[in-house]
C-alpha positions in Angstrom: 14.7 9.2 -10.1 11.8 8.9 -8.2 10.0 5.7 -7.4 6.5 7.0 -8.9 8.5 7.8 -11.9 9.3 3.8 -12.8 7.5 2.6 -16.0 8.8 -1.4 -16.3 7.1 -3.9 -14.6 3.3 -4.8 -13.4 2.1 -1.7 -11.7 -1.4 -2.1 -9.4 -3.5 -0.3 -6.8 -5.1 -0.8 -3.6 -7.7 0.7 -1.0 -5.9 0.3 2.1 -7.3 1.2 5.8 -6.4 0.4 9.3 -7.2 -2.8 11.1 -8.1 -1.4 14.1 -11.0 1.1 11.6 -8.6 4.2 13.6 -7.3 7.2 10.6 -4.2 7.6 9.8 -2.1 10.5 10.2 -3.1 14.1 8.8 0.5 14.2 8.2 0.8 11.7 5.4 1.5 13.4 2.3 0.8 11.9 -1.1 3.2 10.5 -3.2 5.0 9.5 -0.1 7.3 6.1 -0.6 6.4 3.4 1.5 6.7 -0.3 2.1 4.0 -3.1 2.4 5.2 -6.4 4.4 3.0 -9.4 4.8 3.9 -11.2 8.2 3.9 -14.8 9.2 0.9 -13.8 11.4 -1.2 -12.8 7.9 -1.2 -9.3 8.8 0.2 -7.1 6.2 2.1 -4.1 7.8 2.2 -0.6 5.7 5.3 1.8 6.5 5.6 5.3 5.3 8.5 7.0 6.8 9.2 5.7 10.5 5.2 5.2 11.3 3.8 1.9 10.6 -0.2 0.3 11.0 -1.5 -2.7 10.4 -4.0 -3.0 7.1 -6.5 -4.4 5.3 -7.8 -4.0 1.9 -11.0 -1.6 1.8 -13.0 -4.3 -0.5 -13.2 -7.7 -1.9 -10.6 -6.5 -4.7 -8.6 -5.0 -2.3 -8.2 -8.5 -0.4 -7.8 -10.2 -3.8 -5.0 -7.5 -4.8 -3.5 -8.4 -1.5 -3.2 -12.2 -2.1 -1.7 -11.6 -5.6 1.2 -9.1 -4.4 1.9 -12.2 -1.2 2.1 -14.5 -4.1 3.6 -13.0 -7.2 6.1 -10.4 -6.9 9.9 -10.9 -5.9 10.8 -7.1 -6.0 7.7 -4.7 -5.0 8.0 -1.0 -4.5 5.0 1.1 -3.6 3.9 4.6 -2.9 1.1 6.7 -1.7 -1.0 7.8 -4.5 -4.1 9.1 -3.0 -5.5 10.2 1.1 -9.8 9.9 1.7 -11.0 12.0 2.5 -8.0 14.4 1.4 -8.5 17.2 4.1 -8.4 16.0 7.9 -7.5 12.6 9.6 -7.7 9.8 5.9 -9.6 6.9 6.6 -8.3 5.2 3.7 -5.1 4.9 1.5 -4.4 3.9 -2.1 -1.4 2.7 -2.4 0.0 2.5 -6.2 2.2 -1.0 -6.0 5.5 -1.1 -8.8 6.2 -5.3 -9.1 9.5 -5.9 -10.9 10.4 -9.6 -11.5 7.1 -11.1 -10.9 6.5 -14.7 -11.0 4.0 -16.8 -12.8 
């Protein structure tokens, strides 16, 4: 089974992008698995495969959508659903976010 294929739980998006404003890899592939981490520091760090980067949400909502995932989910499991621009070095990710026993 893959991990885009999971249908239980809270599922969410958000417009990620560098914190330094550099692109990320051409070599990123969509529906790539990969893990978000918030640090003690209150940086959240974004893995896909053995690269990581530090991010930020693109927008307000993507802060907000941030603060909820630090907050609410025990279990969290994300993957890449979309690369912008699609062609070249992507500016921004969406990550779509799979929460299994979230908390109130």
């Amino acid at each position: 089974m893959k991990v885009s294929d999971l249908i239980h739980g809270r599922t969410s998006s958000v417009e990620l992008r560098r914190s330094e404003d550099e692109p990320f890899p051409k070599t990123i592939s969509p529906l790539s698995e990969a893990t978000l981490h918030h640090q003690d520091s209150g940086v959240w760090l974004l893995r896909i495969g053995e690269d990581d980067w530090e991010v930020k949400g693109v927008s307000g909502a993507d802060q907000d959508a941030l603060r909820n995932l630090r907050t609410g989910a025990l279990h969290r499991l994300c993957w890449l659903a979309q690369k912008t621009p699609d062609t070249g070095l992507p500016k921004r990710l969406t990550l779509q976010i799979h929460e299994r026993g979230v908390v109130g």
